[in-house]
TORKOL-4160 file (C-alpha; in steps of 0.2 Angstrom, whole numbers, padded with zeros to 4 digits, m for minus):
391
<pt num="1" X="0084" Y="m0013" Z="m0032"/>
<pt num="2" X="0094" Y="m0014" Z="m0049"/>
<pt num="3" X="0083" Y="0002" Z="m0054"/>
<pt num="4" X="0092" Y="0013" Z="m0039"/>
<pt num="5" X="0107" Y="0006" Z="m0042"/>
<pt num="6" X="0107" Y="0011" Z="m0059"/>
<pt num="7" X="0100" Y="0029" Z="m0056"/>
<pt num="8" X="0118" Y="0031" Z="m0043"/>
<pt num="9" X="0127" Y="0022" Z="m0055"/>
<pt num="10" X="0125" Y="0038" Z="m0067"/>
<pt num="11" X="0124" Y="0051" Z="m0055"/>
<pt num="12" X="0142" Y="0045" Z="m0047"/>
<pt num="13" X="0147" Y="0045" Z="m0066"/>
<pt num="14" X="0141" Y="0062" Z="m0066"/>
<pt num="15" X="0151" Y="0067" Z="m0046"/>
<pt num="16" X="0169" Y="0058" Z="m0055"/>
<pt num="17" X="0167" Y="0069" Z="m0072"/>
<pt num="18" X="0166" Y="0085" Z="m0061"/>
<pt num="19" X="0181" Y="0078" Z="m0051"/>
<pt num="20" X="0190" Y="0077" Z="m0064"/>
<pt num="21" X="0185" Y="0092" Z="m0074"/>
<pt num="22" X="0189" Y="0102" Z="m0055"/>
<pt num="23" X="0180" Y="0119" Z="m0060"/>
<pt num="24" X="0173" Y="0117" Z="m0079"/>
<pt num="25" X="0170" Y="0130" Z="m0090"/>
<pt num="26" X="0152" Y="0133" Z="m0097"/>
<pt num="27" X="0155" Y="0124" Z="m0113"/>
<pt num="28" X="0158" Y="0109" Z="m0102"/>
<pt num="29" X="0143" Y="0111" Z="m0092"/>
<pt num="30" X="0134" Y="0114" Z="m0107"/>
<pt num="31" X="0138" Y="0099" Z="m0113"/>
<pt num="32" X="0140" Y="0088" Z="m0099"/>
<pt num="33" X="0118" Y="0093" Z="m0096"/>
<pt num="34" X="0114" Y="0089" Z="m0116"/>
<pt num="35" X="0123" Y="0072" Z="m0116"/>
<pt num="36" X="0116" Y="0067" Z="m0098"/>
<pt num="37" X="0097" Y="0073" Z="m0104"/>
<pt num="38" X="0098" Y="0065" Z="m0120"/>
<pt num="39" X="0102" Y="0047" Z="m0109"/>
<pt num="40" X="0086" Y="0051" Z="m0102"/>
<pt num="41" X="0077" Y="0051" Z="m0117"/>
<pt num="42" X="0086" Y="0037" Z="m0128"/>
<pt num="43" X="0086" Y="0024" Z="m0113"/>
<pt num="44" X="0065" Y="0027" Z="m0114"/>
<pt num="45" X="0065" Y="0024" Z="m0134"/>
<pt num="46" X="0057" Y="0007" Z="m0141"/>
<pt num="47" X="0069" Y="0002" Z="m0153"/>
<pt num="48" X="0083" Y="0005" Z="m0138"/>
<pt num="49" X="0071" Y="m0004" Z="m0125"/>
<pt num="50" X="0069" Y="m0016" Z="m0139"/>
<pt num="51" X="0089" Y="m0019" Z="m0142"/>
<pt num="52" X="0093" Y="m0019" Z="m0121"/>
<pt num="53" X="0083" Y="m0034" Z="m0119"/>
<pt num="54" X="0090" Y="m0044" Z="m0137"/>
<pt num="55" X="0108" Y="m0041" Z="m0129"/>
<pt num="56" X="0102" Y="m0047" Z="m0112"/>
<pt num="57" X="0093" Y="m0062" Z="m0115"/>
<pt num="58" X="0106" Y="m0067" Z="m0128"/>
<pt num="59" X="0117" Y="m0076" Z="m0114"/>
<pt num="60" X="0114" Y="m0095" Z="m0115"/>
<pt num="61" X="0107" Y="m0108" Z="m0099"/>
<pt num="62" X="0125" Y="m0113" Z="m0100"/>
<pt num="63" X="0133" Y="m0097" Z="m0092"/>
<pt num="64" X="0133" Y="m0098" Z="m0073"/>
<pt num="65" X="0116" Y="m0093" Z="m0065"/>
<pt num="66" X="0123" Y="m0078" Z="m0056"/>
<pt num="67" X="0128" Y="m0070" Z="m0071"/>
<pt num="68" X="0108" Y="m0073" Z="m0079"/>
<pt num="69" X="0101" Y="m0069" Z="m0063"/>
<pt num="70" X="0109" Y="m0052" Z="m0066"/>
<pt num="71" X="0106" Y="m0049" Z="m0083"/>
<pt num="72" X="0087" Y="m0054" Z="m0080"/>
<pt num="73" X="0085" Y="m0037" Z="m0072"/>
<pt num="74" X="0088" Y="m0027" Z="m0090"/>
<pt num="75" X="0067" Y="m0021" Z="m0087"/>
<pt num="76" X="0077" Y="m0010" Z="m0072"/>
<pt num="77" X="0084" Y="0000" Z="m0088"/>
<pt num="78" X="0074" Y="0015" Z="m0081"/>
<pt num="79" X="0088" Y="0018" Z="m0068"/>
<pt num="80" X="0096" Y="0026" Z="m0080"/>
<pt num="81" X="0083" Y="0038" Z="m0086"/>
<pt num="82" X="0081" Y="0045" Z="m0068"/>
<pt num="83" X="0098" Y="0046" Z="m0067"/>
<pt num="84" X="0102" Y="0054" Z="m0082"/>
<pt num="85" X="0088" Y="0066" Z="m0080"/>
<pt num="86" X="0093" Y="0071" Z="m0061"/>
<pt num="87" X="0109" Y="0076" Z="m0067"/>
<pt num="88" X="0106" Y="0083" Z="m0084"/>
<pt num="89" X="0094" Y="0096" Z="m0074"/>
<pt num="90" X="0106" Y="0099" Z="m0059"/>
<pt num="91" X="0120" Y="0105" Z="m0073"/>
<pt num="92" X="0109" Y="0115" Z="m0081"/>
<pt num="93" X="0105" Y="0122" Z="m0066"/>
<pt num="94" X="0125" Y="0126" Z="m0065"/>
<pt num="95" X="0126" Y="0133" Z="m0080"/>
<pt num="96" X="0111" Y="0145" Z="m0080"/>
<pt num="97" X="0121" Y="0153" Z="m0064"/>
<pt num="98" X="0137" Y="0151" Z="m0075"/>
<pt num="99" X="0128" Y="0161" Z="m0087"/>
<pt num="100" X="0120" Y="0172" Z="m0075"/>
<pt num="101" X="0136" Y="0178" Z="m0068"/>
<pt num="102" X="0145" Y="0181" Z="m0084"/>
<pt num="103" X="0132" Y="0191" Z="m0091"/>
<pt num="104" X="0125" Y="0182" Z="m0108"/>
<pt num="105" X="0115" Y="0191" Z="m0118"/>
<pt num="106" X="0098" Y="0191" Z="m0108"/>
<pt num="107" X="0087" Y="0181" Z="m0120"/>
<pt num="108" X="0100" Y="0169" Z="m0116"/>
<pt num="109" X="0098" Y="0171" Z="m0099"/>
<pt num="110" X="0080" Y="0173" Z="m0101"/>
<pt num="111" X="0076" Y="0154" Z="m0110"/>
<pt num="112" X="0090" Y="0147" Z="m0096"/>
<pt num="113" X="0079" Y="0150" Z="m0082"/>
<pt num="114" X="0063" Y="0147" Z="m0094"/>
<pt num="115" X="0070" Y="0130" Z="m0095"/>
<pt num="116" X="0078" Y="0128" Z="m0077"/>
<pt num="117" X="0057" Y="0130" Z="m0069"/>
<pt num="118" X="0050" Y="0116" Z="m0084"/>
<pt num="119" X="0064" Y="0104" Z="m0079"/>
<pt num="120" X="0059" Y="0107" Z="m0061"/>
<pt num="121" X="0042" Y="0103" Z="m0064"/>
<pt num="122" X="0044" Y="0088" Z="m0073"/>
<pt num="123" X="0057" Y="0081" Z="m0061"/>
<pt num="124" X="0045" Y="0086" Z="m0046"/>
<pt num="125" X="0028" Y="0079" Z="m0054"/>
<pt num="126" X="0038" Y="0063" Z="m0060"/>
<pt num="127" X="0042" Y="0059" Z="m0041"/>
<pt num="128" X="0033" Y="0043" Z="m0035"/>
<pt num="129" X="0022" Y="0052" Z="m0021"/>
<pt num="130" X="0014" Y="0064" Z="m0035"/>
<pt num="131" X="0015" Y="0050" Z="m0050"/>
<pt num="132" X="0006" Y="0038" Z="m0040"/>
<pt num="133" X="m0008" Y="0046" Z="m0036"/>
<pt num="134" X="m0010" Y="0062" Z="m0050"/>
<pt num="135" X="m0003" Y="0049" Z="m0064"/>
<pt num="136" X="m0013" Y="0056" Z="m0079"/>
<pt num="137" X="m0007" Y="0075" Z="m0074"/>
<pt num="138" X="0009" Y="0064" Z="m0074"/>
<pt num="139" X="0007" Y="0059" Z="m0087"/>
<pt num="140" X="0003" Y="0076" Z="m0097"/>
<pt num="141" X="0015" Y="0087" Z="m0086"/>
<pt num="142" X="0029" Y="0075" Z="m0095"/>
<pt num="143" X="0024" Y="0075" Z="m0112"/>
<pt num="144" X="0021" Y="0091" Z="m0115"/>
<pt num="145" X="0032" Y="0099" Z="m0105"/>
<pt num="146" X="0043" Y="0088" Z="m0112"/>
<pt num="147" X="0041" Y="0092" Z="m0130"/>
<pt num="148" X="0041" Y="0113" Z="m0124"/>
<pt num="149" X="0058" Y="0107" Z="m0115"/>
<pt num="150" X="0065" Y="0100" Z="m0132"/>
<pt num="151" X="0062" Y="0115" Z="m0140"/>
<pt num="152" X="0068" Y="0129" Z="m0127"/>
<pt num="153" X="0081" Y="0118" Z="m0127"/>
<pt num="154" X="0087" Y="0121" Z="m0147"/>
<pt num="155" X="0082" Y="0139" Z="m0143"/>
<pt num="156" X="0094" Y="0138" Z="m0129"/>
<pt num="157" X="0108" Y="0129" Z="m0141"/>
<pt num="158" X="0106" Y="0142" Z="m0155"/>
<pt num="159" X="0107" Y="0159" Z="m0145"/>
<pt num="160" X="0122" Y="0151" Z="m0136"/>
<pt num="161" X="0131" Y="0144" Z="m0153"/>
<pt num="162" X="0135" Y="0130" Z="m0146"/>
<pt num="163" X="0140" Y="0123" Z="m0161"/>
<pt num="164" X="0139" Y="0105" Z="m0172"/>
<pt num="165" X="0140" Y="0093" Z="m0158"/>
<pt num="166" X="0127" Y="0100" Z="m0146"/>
<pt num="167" X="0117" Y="0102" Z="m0165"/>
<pt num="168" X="0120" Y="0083" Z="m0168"/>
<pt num="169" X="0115" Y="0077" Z="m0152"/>
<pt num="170" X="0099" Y="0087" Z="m0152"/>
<pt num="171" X="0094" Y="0083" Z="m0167"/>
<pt num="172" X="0098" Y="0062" Z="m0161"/>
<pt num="173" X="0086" Y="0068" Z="m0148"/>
<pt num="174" X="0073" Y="0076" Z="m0156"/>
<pt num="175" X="0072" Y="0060" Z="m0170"/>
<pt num="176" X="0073" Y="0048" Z="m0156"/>
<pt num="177" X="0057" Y="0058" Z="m0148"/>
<pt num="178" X="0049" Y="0059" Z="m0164"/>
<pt num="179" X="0048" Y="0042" Z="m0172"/>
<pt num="180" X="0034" Y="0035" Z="m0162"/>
<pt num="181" X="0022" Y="0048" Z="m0166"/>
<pt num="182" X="0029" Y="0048" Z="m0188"/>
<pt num="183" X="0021" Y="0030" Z="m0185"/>
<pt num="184" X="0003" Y="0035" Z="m0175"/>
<pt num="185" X="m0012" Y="0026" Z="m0184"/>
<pt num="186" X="m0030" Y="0024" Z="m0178"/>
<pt num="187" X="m0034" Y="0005" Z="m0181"/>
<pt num="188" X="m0051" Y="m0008" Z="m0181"/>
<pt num="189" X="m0053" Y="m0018" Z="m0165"/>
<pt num="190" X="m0066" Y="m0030" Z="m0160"/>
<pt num="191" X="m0070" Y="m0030" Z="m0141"/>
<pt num="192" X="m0075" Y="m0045" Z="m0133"/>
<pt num="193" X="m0083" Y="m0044" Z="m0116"/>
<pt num="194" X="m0083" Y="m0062" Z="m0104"/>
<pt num="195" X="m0089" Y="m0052" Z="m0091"/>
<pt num="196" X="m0091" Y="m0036" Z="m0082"/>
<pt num="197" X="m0074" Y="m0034" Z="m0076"/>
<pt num="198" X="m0065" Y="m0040" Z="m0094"/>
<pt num="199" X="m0061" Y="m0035" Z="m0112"/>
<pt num="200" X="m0053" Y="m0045" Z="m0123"/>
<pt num="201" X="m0049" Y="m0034" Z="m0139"/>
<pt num="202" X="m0043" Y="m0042" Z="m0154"/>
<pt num="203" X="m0033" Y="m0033" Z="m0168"/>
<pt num="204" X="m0026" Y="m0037" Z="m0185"/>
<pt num="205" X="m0019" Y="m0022" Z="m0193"/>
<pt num="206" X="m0006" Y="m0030" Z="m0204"/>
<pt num="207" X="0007" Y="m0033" Z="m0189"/>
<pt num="208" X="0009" Y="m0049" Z="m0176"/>
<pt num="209" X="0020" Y="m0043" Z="m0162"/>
<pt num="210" X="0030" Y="m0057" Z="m0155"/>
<pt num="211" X="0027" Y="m0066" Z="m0139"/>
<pt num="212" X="0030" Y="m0054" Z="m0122"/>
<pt num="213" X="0028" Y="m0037" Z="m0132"/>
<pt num="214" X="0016" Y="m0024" Z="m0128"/>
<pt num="215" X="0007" Y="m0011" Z="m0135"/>
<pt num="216" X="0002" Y="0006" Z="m0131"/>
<pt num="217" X="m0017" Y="0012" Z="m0136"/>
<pt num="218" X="m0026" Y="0026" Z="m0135"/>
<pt num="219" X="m0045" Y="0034" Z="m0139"/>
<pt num="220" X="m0036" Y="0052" Z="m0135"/>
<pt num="221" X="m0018" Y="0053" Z="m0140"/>
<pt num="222" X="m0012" Y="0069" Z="m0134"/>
<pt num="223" X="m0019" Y="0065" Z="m0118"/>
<pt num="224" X="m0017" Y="0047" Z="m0111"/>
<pt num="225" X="m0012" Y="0031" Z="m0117"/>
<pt num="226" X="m0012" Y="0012" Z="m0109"/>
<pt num="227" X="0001" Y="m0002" Z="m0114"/>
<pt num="228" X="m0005" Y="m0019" Z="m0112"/>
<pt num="229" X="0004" Y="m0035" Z="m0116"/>
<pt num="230" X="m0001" Y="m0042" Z="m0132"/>
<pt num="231" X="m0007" Y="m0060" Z="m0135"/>
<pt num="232" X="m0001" Y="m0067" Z="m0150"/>
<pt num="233" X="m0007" Y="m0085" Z="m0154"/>
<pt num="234" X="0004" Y="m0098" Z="m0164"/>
<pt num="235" X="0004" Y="m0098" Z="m0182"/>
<pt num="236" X="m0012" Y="m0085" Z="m0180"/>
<pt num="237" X="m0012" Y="m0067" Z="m0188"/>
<pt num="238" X="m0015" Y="m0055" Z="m0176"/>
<pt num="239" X="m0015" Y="m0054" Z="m0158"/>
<pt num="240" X="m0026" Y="m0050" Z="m0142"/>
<pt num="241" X="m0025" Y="m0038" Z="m0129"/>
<pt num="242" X="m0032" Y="m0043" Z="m0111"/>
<pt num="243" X="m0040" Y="m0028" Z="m0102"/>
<pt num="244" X="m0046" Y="m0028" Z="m0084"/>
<pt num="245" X="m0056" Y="m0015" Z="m0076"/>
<pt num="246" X="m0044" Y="m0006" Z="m0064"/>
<pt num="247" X="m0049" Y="0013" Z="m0064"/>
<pt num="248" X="m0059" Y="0026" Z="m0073"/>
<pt num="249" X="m0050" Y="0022" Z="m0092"/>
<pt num="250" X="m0052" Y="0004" Z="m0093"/>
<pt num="251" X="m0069" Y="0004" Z="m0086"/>
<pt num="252" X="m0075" Y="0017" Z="m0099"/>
<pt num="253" X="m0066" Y="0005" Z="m0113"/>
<pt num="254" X="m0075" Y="m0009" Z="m0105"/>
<pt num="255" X="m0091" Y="m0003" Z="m0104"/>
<pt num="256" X="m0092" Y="0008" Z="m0120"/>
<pt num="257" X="m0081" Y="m0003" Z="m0132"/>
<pt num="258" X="m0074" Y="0009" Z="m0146"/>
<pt num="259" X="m0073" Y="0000" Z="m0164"/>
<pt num="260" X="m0056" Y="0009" Z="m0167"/>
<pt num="261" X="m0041" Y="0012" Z="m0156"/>
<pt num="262" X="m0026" Y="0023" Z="m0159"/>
<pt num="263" X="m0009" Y="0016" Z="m0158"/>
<pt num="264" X="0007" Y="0023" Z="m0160"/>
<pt num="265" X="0026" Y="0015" Z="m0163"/>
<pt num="266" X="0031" Y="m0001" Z="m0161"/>
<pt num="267" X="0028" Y="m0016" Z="m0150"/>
<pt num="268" X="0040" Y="m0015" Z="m0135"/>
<pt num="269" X="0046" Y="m0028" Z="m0125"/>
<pt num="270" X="0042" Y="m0033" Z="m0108"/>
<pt num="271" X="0048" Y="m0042" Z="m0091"/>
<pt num="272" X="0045" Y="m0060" Z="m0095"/>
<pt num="273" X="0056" Y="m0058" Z="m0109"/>
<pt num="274" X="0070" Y="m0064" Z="m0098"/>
<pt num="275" X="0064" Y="m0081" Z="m0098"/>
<pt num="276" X="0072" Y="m0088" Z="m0113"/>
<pt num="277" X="0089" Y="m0085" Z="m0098"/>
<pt num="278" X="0084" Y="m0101" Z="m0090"/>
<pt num="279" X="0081" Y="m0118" Z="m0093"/>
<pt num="280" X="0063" Y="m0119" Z="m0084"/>
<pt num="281" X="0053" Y="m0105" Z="m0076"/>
<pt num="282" X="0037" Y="m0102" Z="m0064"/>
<pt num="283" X="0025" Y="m0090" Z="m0070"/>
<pt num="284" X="0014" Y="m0083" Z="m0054"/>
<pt num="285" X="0002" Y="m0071" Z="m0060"/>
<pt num="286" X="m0015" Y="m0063" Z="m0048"/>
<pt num="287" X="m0031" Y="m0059" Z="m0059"/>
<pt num="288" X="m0028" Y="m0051" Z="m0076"/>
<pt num="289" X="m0008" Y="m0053" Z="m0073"/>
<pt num="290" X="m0011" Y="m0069" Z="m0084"/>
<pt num="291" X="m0013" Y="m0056" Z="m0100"/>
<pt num="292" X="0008" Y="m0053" Z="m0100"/>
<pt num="293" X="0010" Y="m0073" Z="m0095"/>
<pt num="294" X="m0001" Y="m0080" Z="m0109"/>
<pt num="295" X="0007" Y="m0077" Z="m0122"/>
<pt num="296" X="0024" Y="m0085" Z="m0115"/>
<pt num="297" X="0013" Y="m0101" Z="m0112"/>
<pt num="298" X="0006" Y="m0103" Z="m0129"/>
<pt num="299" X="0023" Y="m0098" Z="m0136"/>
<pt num="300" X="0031" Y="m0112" Z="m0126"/>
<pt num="301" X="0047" Y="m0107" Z="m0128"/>
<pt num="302" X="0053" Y="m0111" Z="m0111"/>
<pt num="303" X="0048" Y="m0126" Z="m0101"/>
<pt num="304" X="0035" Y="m0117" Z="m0087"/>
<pt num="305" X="0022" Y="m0121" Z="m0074"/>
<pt num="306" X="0008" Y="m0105" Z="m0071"/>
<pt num="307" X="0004" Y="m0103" Z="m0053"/>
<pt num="308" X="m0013" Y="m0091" Z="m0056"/>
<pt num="309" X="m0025" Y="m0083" Z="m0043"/>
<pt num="310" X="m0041" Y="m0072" Z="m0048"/>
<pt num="311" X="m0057" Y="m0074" Z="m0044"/>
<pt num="312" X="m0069" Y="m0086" Z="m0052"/>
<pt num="313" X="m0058" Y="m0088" Z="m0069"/>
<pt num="314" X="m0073" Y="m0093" Z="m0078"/>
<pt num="315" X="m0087" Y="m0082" Z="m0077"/>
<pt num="316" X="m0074" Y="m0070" Z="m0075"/>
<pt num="317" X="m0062" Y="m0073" Z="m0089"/>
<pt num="318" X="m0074" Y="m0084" Z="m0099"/>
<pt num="319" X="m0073" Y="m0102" Z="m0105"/>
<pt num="320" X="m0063" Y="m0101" Z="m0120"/>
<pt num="321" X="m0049" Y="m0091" Z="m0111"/>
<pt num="322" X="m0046" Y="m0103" Z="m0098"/>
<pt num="323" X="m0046" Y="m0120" Z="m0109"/>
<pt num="324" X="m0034" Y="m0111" Z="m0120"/>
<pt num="325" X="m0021" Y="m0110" Z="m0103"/>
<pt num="326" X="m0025" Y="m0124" Z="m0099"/>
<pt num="327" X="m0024" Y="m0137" Z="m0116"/>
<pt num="328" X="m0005" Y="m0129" Z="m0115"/>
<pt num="329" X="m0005" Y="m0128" Z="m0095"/>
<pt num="330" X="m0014" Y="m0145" Z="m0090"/>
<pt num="331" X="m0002" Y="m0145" Z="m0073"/>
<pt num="332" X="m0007" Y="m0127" Z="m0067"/>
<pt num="333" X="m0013" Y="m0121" Z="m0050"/>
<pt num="334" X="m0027" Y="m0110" Z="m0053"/>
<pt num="335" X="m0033" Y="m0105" Z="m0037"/>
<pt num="336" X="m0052" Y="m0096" Z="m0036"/>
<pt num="337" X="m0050" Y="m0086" Z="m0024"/>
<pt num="338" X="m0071" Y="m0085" Z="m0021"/>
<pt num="339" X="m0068" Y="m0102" Z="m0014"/>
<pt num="340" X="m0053" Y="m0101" Z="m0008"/>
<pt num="341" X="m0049" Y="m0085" Z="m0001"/>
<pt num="342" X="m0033" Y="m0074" Z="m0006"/>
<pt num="343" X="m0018" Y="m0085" Z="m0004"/>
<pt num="344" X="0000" Y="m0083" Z="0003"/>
<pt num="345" X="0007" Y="m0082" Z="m0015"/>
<pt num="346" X="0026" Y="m0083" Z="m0009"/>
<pt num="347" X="0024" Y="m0099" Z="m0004"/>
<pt num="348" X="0013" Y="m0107" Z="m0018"/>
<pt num="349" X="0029" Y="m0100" Z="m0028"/>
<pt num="350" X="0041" Y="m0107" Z="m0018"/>
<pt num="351" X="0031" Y="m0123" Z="m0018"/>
<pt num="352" X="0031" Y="m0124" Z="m0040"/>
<pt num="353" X="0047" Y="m0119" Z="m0040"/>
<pt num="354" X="0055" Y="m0133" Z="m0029"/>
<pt num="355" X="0044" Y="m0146" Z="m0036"/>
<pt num="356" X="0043" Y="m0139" Z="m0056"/>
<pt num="357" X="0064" Y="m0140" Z="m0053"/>
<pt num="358" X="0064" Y="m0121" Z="m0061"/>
<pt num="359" X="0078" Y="m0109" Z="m0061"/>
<pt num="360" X="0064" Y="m0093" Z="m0062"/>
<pt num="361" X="0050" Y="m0085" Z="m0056"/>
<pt num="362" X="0042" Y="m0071" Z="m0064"/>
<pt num="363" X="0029" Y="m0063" Z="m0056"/>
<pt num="364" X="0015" Y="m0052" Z="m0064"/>
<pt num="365" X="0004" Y="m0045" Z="m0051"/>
<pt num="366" X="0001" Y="m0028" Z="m0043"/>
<pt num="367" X="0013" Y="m0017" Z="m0035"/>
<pt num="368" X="0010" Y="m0024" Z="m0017"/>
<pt num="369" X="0011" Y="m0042" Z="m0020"/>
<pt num="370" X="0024" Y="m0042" Z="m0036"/>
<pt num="371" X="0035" Y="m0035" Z="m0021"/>
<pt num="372" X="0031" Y="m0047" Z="m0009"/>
<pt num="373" X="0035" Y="m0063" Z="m0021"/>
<pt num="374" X="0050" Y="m0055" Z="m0031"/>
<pt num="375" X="0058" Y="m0051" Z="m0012"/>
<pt num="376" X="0050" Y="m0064" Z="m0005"/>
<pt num="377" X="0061" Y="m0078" Z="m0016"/>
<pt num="378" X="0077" Y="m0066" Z="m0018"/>
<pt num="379" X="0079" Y="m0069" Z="0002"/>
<pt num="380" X="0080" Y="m0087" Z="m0001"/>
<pt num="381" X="0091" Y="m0087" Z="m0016"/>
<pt num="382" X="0076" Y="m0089" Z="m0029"/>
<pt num="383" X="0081" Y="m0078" Z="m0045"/>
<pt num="384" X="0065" Y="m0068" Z="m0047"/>
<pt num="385" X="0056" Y="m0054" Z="m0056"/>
<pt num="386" X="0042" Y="m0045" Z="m0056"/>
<pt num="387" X="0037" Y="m0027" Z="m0069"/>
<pt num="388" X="0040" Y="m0014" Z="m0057"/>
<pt num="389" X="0032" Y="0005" Z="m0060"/>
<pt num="390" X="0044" Y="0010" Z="m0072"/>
<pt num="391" X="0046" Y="m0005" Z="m0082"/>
């Protein structure tokens, strides 16, 4: 995966800096661990999410397809946050023995190993075995012990006087972490329920994201928050977000609609961006997966075909959901599976992709089956993408 390859990209910059610098001194490690730590944490911010994907998918249909192929996989951008924070950590490490052995002053010393445990912690928890299954202690463990990292970290640069350029970075760091939160806001929504399993909530709070954006809510800000793709409708204030029951915080929203949501930041984009890279492109998307796809099919920016599978769209999804894809998608293969059973989705891909005469498929599905599809189609030379856990 581009995301691997990105993480060893950064880490065998990291192996050739200390080639070079053959035994650094502990102003070098010092600042070999800030600059690689604050990668990790600018490569996650939105406006920089945001700018990744304008540079990527500013390459026209013209350019040869291998070269879009590639730069299709910007979403794989967290690569370098893993990297960078693998190997910010392991210098830090270096130089709290550096500074161990030389004798600093001991709160020095002290807030070094302080810091040295927290970065452990976070790196540990943010491992997929734990982040899979404990994601809200995830989830917590990084924000918080993020933010107590940021600050021993300026403890840490103080008592060392590291001087003005370990100052500035922190403080692009700090800012950077910041900004979301200087634009938090609790807003109206209106919940719409077509069935048990679906929410559709509506908001109109003065901003209309653009088409393939998502946004983050929250009923508990310090706590948890929930990004889903955001529906914007053509020439339409506004926008829609499309929630599916899939664990314990979905099915409260669901179940006890609240009439006001918090929301923090700005809308960030998301996968099926990439399309405008090609000149036609198959959307294949399994139950509530239509939500980051609908949007792109109103938008009809890109010629598409949707290749959709969930079960009983109508009662599910309700009438006026599935009209709306299909005045704009009158071609697409919705495929019930209560009549039909779960289908091999590879080849229903496959099969729109060769007759539709596309260059793309973007798949939005679960973890499993995005897999499946995404590799599926690579093997056979298919260009395709699917949001991955990072993403």
């Amino acid at each position: 995966m581009h995301y691997n390859r990105l993480a060893a990209l950064v880490l065998l910059a990291n192996f050739g800096f200390l080639a070079a610098s053959w035994v650094p001194s502990a102003q070098t490690i010092g600042y070999a661990s800030l600059a690689n730590l604050a990668l990790a944490v600018v490569v996650r911010q939105q406006y920089v999410i945001n700018l990744f994907f304008r540079l990527a998918t500013w390459a026209p249909t013209s350019w040869p397809l291998k070269v879009r192929w590639t730069l299709g996989k910007v979403y794989h951008f967290g690569g370098l946050h893993v990297g960078g924070a693998l190997a910010g950590a392991v210098w830090f490490l270096a130089g709290a023995v550096v500074a161990t052995v030389d004798g600093a002053n001991l709160p020095l010393i002290t807030a070094s190993w302080v810091l040295v445990a927290l970065l452990v912690v976070i790196v540990a928890t943010a491992l997929p075995p734990f982040r899979s299954r404990f994601h809200d202690h995830f989830e917590k463990i990084h924000r918080f012990g993020g933010w107590s990292a940021l600050a021993l970290f300026w403890t840490h640069t103080l008592l060392g006087a590291q001087g003005l350029v370990a100052l500035g970075v922190l403080t692009v760091v700090t800012f950077s972490v910041a900004m979301p939160w200087l634009r938090l806001r609790k807003v109206n929504v209106r919940i719409e329920r077509p069935s048990t399993h679906v929410a559709l909530a509506r908001f109109d709070h003065g901003v209309t994201p653009f088409a393939g954006s998502s946004t983050a809510i929250s009923r508990s800000p310090l706590t948890e928050w929930h990004s889903f793709a955001n529906v914007p409708s053509p020439g339409e204030p506004g926008f829609r977000l499309t929630i599916s029951r899939a664990g314990d915080w979905t099915g409260s929203f669901i179940d006890d609609a609240p009439p006001k949501v918090w929301v923090k930041g700005i809308t960030t984009a998301g996968v099926a961006n990439i399309e405008t890279l090609f000149s036609k492109v198959i959307y294949v998307a399994t139950g509530s997966g239509i939500g980051p796809c609908l949007p792109h099919l109103l938008a009809a920016e890109v010629p598409s075909r949707l290749v959709w599978a969930t079960r009983d769209p109508r009662r599910t999804y309700g009438d006026g959901l599935v009209d709306e894809i299909l005045a704009v998608q009158p071609n697409a293969l919705v495929w019930d599976t209560s009549q039909h059973g779960k289908p091999d989705m590879v080849r229903l891909a496959y099969t729109a992709y060769r007759d539709f005469g596309a260059e793309a498929v973007i798949c939005i599905s679960n973890k499993k089956l995005t897999w499946q599809v995404v590799h599926g189609l690579e093997r056979r030379g298919i260009p395709a993408y699917g949001a991955i856990w990072d993403s």
